[in-house]
C-alpha positions in Angstrom: -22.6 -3.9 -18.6 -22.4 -4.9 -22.1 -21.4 -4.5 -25.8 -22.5 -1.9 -28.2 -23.3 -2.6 -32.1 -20.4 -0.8 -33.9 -21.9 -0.7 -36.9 -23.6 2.3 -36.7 -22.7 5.7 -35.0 -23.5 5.3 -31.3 -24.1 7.9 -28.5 -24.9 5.9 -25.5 -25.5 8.3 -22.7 -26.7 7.4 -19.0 -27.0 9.6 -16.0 -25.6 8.9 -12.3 -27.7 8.9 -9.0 -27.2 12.7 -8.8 -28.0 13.4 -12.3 -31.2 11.2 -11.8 -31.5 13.4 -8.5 -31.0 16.5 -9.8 -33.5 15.7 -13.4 -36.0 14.8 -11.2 -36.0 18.6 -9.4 -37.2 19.4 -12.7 -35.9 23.1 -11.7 -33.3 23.9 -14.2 -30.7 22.8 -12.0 -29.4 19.5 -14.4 -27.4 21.1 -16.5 -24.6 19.5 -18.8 -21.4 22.0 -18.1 -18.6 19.3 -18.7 -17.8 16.8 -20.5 -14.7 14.5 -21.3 -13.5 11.6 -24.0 -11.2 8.7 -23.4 -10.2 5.8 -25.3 -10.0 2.6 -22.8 -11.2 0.2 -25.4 -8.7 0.9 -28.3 -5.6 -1.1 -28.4 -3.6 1.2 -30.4 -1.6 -1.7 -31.2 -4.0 -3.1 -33.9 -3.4 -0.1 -36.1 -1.8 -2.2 -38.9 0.0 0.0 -41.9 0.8 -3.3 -43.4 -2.8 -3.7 -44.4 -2.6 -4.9 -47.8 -5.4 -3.1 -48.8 -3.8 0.5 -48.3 -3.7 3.4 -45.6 -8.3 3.5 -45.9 -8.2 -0.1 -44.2 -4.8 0.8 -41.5 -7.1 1.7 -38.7 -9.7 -1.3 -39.7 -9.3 -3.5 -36.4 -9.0 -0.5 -34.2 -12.8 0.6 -35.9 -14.1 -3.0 -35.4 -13.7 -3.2 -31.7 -16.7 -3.5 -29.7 -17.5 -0.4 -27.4 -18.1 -0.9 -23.9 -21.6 0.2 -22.9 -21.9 2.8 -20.5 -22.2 2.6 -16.6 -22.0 4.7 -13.7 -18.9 4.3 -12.0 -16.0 6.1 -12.5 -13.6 3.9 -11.1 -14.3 1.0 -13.8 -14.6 3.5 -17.1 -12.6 6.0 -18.7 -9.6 5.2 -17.0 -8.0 6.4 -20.0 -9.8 10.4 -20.6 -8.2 12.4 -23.6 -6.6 15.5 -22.9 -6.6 18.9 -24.3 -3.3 20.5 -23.8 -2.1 24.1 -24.8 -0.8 24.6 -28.9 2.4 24.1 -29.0 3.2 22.2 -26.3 6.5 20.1 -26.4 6.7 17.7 -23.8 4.0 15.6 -21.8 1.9 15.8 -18.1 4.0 13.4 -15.9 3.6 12.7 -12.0 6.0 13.3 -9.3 4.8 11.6 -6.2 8.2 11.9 -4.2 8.5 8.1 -4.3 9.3 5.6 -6.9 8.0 2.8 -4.6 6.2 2.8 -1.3 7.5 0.7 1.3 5.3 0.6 5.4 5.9 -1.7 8.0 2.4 -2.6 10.0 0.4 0.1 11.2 3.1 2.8 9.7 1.6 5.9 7.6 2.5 8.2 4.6 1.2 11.4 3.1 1.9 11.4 -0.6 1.2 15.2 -2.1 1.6 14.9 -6.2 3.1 17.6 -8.3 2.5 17.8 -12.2 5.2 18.1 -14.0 5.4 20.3 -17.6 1.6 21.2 -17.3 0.4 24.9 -18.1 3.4 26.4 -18.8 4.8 25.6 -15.4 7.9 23.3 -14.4 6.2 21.9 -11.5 2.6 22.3 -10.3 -0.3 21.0 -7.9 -3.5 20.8 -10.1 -6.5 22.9 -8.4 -8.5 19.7 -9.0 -6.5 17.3 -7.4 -5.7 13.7 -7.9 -7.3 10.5 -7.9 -5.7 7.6 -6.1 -6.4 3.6 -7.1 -5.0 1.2 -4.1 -5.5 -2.1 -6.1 -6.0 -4.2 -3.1 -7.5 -2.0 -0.4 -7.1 -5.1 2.0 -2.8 -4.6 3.0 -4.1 -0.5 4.3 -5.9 0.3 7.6 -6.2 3.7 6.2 -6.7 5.1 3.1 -7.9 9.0 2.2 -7.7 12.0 0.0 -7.8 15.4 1.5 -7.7 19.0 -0.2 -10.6 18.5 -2.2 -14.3 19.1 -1.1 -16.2 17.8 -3.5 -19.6 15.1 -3.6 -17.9 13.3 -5.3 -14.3 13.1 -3.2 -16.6 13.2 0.0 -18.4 9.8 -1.4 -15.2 8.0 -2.2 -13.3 9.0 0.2 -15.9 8.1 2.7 -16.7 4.2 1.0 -15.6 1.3 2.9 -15.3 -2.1 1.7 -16.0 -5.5 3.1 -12.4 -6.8 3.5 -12.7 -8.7 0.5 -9.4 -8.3 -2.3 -10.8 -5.1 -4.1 -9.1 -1.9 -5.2 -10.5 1.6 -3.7 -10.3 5.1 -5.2 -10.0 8.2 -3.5 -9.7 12.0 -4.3 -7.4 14.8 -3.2 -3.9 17.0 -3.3 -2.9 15.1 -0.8 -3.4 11.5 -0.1 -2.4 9.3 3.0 -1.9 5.5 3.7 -1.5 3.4 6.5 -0.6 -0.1 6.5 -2.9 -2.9 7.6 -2.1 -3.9 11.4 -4.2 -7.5 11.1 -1.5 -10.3 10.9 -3.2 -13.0 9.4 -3.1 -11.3 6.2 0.6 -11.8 5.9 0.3 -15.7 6.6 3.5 -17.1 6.3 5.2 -14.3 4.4 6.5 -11.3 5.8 5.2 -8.5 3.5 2.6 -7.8 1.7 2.1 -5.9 -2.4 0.1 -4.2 -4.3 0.3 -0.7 -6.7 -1.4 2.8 -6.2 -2.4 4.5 -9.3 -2.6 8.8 -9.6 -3.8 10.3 -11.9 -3.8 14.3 -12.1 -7.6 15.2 -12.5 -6.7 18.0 -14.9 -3.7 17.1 -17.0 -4.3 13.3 -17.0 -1.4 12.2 -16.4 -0.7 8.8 -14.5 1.7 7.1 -12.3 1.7 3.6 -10.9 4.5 2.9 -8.4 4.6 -0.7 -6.1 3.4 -0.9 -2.1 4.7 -2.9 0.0 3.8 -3.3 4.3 6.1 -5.6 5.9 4.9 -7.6 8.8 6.2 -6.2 12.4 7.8 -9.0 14.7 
C-alpha cells in the first residue's frame, strides 16, 4: 500500500484474484458491470470557508490530501462508499439491528437480522443484498457468520478463520450470528470482555456500530 501523486488526475485501478482469474479465461467472461465511489480519505472537516483567499481555495486542504493507493481487500478500503439515493428523498438509510448494545455470557449466542430503515420508499426493509458485519476483535467470539447470502464473495469471508491473534473479521448476510468465546484465559483477571460490531447495509450504505460485551461464566 501507498500514496498517490495528487497533482495530477489519477485512476488507479487493480483487479482481485478472481478478476485476475477470470482475465486470464480470455473468454469474454471479465466484464466490468459495477462499480462504486467512496470517500474514506477526505476529512470533511478541513473544508475551511474562512480561507482568506475566497470560496475557489474553501475546499484547498480537502484537494491536497494524499490518496490511498489501491489494494484488494475490501475490508481495509472503501469503508466509506457514496450512495445514490432516489430524487427527492427526505431523510437518510439508518440500521435497526434490534439492539443498541450486545451483551453474551461465555459460550452464549445471538442472531442479529438488520432492517433498513427510510430506504426505497419503504418504512422498514431487509436489503436483497444483505449486510456486512465488522467484529473488531474476532478473538472474545467462538463463532461468528453471515447467512442469507450465497455469494463468492460471502462464502470466502464467511468461511476465513484467523490465527487467534487481536484482529477484526468481516462477514456477509441478512442475518448474522455470534457466539461468545468459551476460552477463559482471555478474560484474565476481569470478568468481561469488549469490543464493537459494525453493519453496514450493502445497498443503502448505511452503518451502525453498537458495543459487545461476553462476560466470563463462574
Amino acid at each position: 500500500m501507498g500514496y498517490l501523486d495528487n497533482s495530477i488526475v489519477t485512476v488507479d485501478a487493480i483487479l482481485t484474484k478472481k478478476g485476475r482469474e477470470l482475465l486470464a479465461r480470455g473468454d469474454g467472461s471479465f466484464k466490468i458491470t459495477q462499480f462504486a465511489l467512496a470517500d474514506d480519505e477526505i476529512d470533511y472537516t478541513l473544508y475551511n470557508p474562512s480561507h482568506p483567499s475566497g470560496s475557489a481555495l474553501y475546499g484547498e486542504a480537502i484537494e491536497n490530501m494524499p490518496l490511498l493507493e489501491a489494494f484488494p481487500d475490501e475490508t481495509q478500503i472503501m469503508k466509506y462508499k457514496l450512495t445514490t439515493l432516489p430524487r427527492g428523498t427526505s431523510k437518510l438509510p439508518v440500521l435497526d439491528l434490534g439492539y443498541a448494545s450486545i451483551s453474551l455470557n461465555q459460550g452464549a449466542s445471538v442472531a442479529i437480522t438488520p432492517q433498513t430503515l427510510n430506504y426505497l420508499g419503504a418504512t422498514s426493509i431487509f436489503e436483497t443484498d444483505g449486510y456486512t458485519a465488522t467484529i473488531a476483535d474476532v478473538r472474545v467470539l467462538n463463532s461468528f457468520t453471515g447467512v442469507g447470502i450465497n455469494t463468492e464473495e460471502a462464502d470466502r469471508l464467511n468461511t476465513s478463520t484467523t490465527v487467534g491473534t487481536n484482529v477484526s473479521k468481516t462477514v456477509i448476510g441478512t442475518t448474522i450470528n455470534l457466539t461468545g468465546t468459551s476460552v477463559n484465559t482471555l478474560f484474565g483477571s476481569t470478568t468481561s470482555l469488549s469490543t464493537t460490531i459494525t453493519v453496514i447495509g450493502r445497498g443503502s450504505g448505511a452503518r451502525l456500530t453498537i458495543p459487545v460485551t461476553i462476560t466470563k461464566s463462574n
